[in-house]
C-alpha positions in Angstrom: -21.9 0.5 0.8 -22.6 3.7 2.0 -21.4 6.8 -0.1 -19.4 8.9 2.4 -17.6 5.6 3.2 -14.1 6.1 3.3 -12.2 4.7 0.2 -8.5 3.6 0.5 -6.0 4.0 -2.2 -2.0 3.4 -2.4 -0.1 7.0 -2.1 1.6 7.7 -5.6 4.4 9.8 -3.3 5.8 6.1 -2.9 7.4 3.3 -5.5 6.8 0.2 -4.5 9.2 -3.0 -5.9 9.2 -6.5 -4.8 12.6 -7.7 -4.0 12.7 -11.7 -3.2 9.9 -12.3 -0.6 10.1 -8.6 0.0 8.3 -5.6 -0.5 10.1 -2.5 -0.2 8.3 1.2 -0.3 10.6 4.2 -0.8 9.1 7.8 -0.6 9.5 10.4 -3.6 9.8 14.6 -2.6 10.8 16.4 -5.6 11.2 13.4 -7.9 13.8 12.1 -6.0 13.5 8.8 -3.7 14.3 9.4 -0.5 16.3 6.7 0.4 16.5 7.6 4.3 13.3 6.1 4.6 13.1 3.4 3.0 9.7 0.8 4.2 9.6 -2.9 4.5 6.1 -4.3 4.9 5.8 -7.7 6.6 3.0 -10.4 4.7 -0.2 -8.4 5.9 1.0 -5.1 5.2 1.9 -6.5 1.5 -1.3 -8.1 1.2 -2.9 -4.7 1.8 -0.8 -2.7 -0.3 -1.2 -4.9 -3.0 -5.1 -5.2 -2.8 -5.0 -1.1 -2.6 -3.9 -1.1 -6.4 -7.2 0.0 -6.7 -9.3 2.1 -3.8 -10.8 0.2 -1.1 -13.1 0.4 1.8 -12.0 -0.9 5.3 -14.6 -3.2 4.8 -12.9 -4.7 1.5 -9.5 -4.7 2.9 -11.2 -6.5 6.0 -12.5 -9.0 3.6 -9.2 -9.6 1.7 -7.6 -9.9 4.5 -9.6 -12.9 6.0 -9.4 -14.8 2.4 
């Protein structure tokens, strides 16, 4: 891997929590969520968010994705 490739990582402005088959992101400002925009993500965006619990390259999350 190249070293000025681009490295992807979850945004820690945003709590993420599984509810049923769903996950659900909501968006923290000032240690408050902001619950006027809350997130769902659908199976792939999930997948992704789950495999970006630690920092990725496109090429990972490529990679993840087609397992």
């Amino acid at each position: 891997m190249p070293q000025d490739e681009a490295r992807y990582e979850r945004n820690p402005n945003f709590v993420h929590r599984r509810i049923v088959d769903e996950w659900v992101l909501v968006p923290i400002r000032q240690n408050v969520a902001d619950m006027d925009c809350i997130y769902t993500l659908n199976e792939v965006g999930a997948s992704v968010w789950q495999r970006l619990e630690t920092p990725a390259t496109e090429a990972d999350l490529h990679v993840a994705l087609l397992d």
